[in-house]
N, CA, C and O atoms as a printed pandas DataFrame, in Angstrom:
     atom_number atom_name residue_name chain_id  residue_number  x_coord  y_coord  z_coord
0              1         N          UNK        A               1   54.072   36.055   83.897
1              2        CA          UNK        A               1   53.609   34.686   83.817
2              3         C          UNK        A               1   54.223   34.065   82.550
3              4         O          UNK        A               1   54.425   34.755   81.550
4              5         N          UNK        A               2   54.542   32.635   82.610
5              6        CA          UNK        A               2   55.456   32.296   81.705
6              7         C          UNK        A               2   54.197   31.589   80.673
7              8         O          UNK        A               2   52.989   31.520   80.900
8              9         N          UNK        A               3   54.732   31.260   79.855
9             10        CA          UNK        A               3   53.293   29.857   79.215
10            11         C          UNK        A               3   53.481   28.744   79.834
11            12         O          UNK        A               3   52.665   27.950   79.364
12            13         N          UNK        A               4   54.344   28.054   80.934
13            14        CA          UNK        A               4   54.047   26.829   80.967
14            15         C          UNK        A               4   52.930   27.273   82.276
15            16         O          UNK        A               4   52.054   26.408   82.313
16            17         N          UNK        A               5   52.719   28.256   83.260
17            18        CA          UNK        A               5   52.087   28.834   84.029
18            19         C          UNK        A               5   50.955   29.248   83.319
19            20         O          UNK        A               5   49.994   29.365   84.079
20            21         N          UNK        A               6   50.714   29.502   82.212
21            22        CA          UNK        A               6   49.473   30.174   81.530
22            23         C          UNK        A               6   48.739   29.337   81.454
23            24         O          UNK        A               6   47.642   29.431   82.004
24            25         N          UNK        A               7   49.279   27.714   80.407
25            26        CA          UNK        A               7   48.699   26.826   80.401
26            27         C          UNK        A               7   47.934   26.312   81.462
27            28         O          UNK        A               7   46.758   25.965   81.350
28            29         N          UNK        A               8   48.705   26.257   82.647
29            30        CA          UNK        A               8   48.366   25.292   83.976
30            31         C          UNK        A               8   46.866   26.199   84.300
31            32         O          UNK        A               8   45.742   25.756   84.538
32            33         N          UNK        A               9   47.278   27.424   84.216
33            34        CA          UNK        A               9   45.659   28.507   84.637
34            35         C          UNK        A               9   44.452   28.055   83.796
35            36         O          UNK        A               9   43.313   27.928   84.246
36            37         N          UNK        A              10   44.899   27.785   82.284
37            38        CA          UNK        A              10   43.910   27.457   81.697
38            39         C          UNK        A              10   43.242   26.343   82.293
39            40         O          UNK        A              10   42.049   26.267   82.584
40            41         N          UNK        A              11   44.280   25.351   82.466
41            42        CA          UNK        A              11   43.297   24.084   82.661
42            43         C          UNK        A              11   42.382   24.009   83.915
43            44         O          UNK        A              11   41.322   23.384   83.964
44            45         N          UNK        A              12   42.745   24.480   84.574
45            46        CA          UNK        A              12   42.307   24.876   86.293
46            47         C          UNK        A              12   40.767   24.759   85.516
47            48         O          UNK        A              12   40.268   23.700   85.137
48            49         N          UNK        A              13   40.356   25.671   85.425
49            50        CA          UNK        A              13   38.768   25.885   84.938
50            51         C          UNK        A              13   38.357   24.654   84.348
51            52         O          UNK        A              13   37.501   24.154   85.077
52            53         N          UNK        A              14   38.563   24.020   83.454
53            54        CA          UNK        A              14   38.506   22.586   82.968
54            55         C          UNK        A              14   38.345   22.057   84.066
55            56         O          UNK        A              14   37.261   22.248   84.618
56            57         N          UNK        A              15   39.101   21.438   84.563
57            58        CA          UNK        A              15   39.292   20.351   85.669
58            59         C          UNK        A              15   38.451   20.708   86.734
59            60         O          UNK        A              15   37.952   19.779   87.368
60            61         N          UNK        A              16   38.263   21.539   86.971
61            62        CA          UNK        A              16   37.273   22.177   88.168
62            63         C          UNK        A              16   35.583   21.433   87.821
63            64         O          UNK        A              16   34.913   20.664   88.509
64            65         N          UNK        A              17   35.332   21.996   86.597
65            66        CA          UNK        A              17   33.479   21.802   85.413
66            67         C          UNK        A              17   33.698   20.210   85.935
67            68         O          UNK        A              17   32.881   19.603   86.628
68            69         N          UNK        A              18   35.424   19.483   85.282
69            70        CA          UNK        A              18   34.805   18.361   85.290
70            71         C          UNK        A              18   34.685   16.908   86.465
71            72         O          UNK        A              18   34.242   15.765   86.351
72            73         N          UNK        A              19   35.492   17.877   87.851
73            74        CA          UNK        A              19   35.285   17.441   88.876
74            75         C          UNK        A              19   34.310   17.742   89.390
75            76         O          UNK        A              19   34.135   17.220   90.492
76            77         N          UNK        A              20   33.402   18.536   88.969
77            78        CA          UNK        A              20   31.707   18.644   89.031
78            79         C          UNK        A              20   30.821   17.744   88.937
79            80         O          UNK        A              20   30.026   17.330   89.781
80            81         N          UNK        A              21   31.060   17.326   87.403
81            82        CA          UNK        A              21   30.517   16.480   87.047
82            83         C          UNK        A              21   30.517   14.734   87.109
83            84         O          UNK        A              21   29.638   13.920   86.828
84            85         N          UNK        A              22   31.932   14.570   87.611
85            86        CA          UNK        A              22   32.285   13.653   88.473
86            87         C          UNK        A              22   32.241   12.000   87.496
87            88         O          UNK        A              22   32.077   10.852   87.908
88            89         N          UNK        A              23   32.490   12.590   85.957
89            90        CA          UNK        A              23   32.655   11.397   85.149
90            91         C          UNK        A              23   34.629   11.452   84.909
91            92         O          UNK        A              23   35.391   12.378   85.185
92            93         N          UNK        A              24   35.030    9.720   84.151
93            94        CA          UNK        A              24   36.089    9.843   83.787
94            95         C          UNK        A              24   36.898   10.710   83.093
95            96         O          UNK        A              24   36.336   11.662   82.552
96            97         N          UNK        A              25   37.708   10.635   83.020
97            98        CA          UNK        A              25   38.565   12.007   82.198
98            99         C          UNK        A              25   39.213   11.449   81.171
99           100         O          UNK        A              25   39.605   10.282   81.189
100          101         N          UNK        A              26   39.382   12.309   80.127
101          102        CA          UNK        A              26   40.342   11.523   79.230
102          103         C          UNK        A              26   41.405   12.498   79.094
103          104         O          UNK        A              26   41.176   13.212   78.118
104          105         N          UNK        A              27   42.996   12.955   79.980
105          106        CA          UNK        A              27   43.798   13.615   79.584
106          107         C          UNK        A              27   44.974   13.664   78.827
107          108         O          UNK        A              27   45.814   12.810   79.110
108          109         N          UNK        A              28   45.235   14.441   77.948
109          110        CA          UNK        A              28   46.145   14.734   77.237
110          111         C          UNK        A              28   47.676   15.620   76.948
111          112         O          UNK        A              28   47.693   16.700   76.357
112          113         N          UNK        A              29   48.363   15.240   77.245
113          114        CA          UNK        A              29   49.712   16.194   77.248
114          115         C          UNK        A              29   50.326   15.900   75.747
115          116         O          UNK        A              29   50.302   15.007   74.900
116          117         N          UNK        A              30   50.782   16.958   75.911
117          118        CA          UNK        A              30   51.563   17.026   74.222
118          119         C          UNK        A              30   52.996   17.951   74.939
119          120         O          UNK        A              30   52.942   18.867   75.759
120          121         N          UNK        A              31   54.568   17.156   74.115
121          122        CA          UNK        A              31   55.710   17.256   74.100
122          123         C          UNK        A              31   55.881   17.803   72.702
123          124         O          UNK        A              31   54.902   17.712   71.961
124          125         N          UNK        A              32   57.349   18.540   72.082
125          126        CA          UNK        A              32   57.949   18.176   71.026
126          127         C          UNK        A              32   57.664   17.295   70.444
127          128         O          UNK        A              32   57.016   17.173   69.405
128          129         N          UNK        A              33   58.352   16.299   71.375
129          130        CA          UNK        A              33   58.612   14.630   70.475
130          131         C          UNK        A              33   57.458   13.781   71.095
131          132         O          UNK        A              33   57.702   12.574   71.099
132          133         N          UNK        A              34   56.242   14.156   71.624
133          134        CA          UNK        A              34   55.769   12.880   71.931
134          135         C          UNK        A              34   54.264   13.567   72.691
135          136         O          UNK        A              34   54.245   14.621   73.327
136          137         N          UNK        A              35   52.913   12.556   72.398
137          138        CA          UNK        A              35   51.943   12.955   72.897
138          139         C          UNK        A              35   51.754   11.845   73.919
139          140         O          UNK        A              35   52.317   10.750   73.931
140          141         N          UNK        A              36   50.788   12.366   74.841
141          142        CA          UNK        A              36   50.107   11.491   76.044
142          143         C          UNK        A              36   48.730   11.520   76.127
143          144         O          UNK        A              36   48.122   12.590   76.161
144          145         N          UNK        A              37   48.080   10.251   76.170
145          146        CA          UNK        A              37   46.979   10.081   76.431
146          147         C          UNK        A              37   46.625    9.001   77.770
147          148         O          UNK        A              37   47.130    7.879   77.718
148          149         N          UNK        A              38   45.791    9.350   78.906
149          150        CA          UNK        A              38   45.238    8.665   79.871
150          151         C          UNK        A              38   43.895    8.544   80.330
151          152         O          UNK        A              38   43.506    9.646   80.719
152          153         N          UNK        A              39   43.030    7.661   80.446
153          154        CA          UNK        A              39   41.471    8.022   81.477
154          155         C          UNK        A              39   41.885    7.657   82.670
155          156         O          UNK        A              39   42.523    6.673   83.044
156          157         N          UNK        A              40   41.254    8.970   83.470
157          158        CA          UNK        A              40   41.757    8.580   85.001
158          159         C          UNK        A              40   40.105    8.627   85.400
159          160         O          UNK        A              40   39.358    9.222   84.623
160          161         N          UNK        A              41   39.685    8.149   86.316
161          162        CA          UNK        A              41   38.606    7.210   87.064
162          163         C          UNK        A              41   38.489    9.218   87.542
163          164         O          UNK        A              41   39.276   10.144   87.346
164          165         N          UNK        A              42   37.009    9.144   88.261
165          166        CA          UNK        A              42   36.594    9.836   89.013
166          167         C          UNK        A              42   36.847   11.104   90.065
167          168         O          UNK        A              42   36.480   12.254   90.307
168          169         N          UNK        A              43   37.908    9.857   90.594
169          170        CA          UNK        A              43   38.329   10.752   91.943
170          171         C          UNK        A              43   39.735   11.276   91.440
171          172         O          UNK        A              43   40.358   12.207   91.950
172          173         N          UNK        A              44   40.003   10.756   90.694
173          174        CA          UNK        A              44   41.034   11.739   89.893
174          175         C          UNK        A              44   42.480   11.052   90.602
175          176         O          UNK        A              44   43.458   11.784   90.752
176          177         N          UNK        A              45   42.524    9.808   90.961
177          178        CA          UNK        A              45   43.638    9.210   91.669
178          179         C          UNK        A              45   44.335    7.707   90.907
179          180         O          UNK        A              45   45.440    7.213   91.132
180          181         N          UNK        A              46   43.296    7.237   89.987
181          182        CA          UNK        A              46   43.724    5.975   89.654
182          183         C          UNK        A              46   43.332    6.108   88.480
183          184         O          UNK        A              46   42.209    6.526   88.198
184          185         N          UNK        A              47   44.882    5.508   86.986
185          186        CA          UNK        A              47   44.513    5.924   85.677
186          187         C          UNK        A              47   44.366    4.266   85.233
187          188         O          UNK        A              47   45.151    3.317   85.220
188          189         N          UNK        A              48   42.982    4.446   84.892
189          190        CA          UNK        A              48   42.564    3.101   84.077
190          191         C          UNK        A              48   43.111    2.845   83.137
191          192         O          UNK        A              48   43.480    1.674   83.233
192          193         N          UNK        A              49   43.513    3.421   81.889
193          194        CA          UNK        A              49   43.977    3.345   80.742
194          195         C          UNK        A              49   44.692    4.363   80.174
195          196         O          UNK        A              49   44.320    5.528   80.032
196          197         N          UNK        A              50   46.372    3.575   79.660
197          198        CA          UNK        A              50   46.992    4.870   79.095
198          199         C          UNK        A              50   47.652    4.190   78.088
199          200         O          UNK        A              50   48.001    3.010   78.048
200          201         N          UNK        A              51   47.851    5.562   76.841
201          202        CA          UNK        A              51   48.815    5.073   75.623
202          203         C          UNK        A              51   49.523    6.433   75.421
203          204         O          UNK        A              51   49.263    7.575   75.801
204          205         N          UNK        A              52   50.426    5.938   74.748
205          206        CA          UNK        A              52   51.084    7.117   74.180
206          207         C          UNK        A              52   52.440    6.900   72.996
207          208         O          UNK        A              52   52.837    5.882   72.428
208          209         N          UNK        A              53   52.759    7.867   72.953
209          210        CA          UNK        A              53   54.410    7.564   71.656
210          211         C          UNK        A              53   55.057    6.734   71.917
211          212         O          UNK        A              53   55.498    5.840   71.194
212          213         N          UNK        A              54   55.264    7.007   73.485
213          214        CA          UNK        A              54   56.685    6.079   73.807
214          215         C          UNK        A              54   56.007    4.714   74.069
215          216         O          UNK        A              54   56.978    3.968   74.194
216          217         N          UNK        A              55   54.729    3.847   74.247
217          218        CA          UNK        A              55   54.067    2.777   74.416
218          219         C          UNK        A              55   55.414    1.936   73.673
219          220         O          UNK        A              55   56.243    2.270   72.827
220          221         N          UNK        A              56   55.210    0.903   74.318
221          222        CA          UNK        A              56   56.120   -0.453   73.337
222          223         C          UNK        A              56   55.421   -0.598   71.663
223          224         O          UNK        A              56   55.854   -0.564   70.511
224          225         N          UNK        A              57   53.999   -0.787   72.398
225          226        CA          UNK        A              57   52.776   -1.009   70.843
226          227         C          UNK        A              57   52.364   -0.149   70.202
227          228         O          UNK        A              57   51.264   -0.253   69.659
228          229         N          UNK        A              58   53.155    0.986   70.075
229          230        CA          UNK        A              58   53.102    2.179   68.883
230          231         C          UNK        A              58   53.295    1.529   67.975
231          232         O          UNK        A              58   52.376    1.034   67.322
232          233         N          UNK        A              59   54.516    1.371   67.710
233          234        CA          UNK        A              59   54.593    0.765   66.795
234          235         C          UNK        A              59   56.024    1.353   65.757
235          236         O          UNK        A              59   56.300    2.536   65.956
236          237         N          UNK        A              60   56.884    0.637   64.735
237          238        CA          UNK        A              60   57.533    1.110   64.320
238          239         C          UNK        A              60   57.510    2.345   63.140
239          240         O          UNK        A              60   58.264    3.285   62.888
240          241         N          UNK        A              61   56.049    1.755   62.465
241          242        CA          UNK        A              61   55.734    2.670   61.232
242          243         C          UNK        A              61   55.792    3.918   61.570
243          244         O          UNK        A              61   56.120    4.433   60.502
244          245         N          UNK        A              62   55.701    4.727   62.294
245          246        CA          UNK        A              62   55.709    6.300   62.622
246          247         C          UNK        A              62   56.905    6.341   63.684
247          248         O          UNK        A              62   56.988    5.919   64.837
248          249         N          UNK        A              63   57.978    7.149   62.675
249          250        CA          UNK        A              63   59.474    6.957   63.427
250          251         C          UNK        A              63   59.251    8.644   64.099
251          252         O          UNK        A              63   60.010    8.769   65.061
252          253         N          UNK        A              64   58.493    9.829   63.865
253          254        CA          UNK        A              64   58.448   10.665   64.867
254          255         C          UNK        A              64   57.310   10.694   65.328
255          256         O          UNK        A              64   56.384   10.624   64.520
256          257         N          UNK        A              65   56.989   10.813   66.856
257          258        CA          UNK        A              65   55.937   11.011   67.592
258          259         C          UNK        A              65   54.950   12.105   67.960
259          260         O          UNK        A              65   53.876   12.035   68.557
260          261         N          UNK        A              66   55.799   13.434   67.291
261          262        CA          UNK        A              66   55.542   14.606   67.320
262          263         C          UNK        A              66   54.719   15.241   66.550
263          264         O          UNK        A              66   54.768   16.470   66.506
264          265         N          UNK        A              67   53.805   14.526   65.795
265          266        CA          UNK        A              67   52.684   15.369   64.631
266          267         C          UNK        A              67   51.755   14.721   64.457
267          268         O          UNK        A              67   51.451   13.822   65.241
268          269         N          UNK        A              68   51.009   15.028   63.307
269          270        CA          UNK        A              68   49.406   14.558   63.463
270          271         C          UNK        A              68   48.991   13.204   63.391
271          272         O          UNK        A              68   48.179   12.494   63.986
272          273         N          UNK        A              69   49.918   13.058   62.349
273          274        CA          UNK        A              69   49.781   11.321   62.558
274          275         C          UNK        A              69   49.491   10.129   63.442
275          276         O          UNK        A              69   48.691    9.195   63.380
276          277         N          UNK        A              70   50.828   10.658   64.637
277          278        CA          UNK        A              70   50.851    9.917   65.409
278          279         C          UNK        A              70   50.337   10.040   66.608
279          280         O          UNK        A              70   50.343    9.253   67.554
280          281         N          UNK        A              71   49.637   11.684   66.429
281          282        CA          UNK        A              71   48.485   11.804   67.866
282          283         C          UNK        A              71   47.512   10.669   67.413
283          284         O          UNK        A              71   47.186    9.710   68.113
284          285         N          UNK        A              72   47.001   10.980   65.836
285          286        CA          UNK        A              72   46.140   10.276   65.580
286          287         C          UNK        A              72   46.182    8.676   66.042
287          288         O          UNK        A              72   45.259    8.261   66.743
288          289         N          UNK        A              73   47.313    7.735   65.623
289          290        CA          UNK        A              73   47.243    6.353   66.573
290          291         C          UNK        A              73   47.214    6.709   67.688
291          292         O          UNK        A              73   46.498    5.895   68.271
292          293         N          UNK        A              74   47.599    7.533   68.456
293          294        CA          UNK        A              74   47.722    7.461   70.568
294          295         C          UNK        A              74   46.250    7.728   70.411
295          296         O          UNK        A              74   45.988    7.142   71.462
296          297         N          UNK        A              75   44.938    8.161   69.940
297          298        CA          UNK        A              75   43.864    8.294   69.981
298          299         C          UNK        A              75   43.141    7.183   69.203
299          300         O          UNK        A              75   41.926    7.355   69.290
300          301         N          UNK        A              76   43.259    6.791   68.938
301          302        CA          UNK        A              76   42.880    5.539   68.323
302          303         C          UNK        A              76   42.530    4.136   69.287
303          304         O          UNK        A              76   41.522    3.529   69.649
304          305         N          UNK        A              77   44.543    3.989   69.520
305          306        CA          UNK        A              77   44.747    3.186   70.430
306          307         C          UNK        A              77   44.089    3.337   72.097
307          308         O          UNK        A              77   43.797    2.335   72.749
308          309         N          UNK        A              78   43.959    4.435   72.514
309          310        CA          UNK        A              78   43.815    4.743   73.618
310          311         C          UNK        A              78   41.892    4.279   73.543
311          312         O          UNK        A              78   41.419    3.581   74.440
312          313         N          UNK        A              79   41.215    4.671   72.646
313          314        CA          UNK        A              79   40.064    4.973   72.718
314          315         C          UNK        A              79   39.254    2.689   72.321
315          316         O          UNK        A              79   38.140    2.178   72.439
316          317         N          UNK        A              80   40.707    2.118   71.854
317          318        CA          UNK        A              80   40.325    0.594   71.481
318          319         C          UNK        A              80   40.335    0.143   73.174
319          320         O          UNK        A              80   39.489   -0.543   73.747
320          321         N          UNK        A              81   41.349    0.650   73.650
321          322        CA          UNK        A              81   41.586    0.077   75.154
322          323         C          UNK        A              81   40.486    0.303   75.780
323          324         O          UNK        A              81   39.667   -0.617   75.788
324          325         N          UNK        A              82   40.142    1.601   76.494
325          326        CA          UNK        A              82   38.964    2.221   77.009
326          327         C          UNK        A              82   37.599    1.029   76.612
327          328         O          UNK        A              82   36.748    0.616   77.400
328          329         N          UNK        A              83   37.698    0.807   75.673
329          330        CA          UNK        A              83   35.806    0.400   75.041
330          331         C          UNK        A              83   36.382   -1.807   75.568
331          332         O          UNK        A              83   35.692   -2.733   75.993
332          333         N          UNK        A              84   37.509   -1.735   75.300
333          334        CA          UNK        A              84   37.862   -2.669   75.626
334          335         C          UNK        A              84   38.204   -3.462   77.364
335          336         O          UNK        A              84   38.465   -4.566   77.842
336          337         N          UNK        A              85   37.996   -2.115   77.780
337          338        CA          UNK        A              85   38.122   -2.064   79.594
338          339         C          UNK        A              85   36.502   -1.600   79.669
339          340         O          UNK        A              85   36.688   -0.986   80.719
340          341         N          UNK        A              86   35.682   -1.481   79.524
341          342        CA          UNK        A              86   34.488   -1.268   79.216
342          343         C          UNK        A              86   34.299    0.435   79.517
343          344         O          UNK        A              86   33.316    0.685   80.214
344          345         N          UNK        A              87   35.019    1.489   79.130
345          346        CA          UNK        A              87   34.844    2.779   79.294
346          347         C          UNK        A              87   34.140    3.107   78.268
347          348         O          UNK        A              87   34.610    2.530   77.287
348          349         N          UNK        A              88   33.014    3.909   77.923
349          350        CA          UNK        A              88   32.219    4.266   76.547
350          351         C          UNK        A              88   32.182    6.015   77.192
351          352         O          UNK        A              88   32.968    6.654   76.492
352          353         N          UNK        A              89   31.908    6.407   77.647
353          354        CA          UNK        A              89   32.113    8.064   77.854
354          355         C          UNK        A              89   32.858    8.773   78.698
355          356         O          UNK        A              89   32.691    8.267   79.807
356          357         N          UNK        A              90   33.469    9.525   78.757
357          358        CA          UNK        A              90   34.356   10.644   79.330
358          359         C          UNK        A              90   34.792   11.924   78.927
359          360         O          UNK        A              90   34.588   12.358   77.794
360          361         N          UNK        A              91   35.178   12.326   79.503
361          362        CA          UNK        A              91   35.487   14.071   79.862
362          363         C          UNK        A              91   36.614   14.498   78.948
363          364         O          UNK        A              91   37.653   13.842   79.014
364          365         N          UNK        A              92   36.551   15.406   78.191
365          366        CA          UNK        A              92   38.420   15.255   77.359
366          367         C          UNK        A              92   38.850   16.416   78.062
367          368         O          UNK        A              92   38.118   17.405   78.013
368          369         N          UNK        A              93   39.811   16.459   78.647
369          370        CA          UNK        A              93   40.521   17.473   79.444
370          371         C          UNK        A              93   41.814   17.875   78.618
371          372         O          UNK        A              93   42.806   17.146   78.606
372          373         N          UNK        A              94   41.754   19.024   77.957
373          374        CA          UNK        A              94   43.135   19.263   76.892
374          375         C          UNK        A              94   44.643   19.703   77.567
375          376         O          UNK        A              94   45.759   19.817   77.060
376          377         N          UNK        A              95   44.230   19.857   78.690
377          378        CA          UNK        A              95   45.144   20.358   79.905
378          379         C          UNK        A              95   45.644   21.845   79.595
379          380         O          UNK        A              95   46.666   22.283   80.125
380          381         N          UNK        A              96   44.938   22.530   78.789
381          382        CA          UNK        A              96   45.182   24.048   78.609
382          383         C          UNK        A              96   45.421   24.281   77.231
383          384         O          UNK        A              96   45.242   25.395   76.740
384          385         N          UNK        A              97   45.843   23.235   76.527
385          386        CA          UNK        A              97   46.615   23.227   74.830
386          387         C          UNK        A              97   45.351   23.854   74.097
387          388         O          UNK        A              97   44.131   23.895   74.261
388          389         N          UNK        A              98   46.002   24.172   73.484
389          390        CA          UNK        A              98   44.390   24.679   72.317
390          391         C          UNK        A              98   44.117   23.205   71.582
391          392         O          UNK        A              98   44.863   22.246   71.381
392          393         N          UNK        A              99   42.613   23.473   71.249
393          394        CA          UNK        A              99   42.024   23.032   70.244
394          395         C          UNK        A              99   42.571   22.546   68.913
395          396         O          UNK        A              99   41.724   22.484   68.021
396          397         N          UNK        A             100   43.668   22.229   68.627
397          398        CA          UNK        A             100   43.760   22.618   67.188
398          399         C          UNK        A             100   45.510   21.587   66.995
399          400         O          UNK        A             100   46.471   21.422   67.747
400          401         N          UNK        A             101   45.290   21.284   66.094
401          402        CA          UNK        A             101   46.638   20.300   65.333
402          403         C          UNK        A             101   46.514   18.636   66.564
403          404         O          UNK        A             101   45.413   18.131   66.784
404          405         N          UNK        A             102   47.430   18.232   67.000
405          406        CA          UNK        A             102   47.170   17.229   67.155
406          407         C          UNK        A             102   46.306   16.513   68.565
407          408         O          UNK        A             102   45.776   15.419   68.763
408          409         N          UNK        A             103   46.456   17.523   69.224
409          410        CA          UNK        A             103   45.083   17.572   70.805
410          411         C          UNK        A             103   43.975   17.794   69.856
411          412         O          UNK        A             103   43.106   17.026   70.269
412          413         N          UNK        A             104   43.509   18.405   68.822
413          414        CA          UNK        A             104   42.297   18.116   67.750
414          415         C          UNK        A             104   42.146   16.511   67.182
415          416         O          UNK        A             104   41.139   15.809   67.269
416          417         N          UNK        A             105   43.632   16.104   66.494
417          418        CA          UNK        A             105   43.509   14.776   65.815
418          419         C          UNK        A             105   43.359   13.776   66.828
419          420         O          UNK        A             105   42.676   12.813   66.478
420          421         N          UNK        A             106   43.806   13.752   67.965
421          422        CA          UNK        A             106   43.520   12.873   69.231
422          423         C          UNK        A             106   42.132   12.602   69.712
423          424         O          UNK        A             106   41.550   11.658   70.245
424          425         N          UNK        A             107   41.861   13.702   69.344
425          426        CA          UNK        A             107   40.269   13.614   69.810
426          427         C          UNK        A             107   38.924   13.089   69.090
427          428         O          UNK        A             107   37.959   12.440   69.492
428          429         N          UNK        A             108   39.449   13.912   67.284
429          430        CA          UNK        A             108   38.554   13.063   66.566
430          431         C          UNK        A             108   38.732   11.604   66.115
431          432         O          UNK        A             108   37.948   10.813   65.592
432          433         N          UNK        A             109   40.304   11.486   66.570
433          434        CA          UNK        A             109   40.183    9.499   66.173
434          435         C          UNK        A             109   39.793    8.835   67.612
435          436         O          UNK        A             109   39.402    7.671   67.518
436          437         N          UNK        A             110   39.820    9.178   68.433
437          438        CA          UNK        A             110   38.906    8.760   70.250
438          439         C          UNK        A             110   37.449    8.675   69.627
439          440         O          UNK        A             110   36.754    7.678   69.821
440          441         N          UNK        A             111   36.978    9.829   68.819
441          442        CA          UNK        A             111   35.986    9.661   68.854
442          443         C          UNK        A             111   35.255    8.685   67.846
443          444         O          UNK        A             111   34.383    7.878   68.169
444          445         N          UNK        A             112   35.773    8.899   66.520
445          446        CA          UNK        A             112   35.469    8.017   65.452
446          447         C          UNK        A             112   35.716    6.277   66.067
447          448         O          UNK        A             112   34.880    5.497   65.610
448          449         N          UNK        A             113   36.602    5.745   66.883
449          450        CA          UNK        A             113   36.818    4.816   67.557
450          451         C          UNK        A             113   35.923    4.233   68.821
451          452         O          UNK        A             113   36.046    3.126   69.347
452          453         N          UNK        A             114   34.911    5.371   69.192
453          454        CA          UNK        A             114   34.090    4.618   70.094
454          455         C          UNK        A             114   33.769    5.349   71.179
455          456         O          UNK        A             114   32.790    5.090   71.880
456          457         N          UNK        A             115   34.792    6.577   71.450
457          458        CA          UNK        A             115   34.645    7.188   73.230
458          459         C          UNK        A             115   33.248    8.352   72.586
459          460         O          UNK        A             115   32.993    8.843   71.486
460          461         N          UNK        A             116   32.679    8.405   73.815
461          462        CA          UNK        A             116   31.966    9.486   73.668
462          463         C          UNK        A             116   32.067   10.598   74.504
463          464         O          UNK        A             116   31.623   10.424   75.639
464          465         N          UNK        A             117   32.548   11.727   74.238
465          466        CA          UNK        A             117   32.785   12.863   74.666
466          467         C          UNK        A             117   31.946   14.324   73.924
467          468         O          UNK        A             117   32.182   15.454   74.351
């Protein structure tokens, strides 16, 4: 099994709890050069709100997309939109990534910003 296959196993279990529970999702992919953030609705077919590195409205001040910093705006930004489309809670789905460096900083500026997870 390779890791991009390890990952995908991990998330399986995730996504499963939170198609249970049958609230929005808030998912996250992380690149090298670039993080992703989206809430997808329910049925898991239509994404209400998305930001990320490559967005037009990143912005110029953070010329790499790839570290903590700039998870930190894609979580920020993502979490102004959401409260601004009227989303206030959802599911954080890490898509298998660990806990830790910028799928961590994504999450605590979502949260300091308004989402509740």
């Amino acid at each position: 099994m390779n890791k991009k296959e390890s990952r995908v196993r991990r998330a399986k279990k995730t996504r499963l709890k939170i198609a249970e529970l049958g609230v929005k999702k808030l998912v996250v992919h992380k690149s090298n050069c670039h993080i992703y953030a989206q809430i997808i609705d329910e049925t898991g077919t239509n994404v209400l709100v998305a930001f990320s590195t490559k967005s037009k409205d990143f912005g110029e001040a953070i010329k790499n997309g790839g570290n903590v910093e700039s998870a930190k705006v894609v979580g920020k930004k993502i979490a102004e939109k959401a409260v601004a489309a009227g989303i206030k809670e959802v599911a954080f789905d890490r898509s298998g990534f660990r806990y830790h460096g910028r799928v961590k900083a994504l999450a605590e500026a979502a949260r300091e910003t308004g989402l509740v997870f």
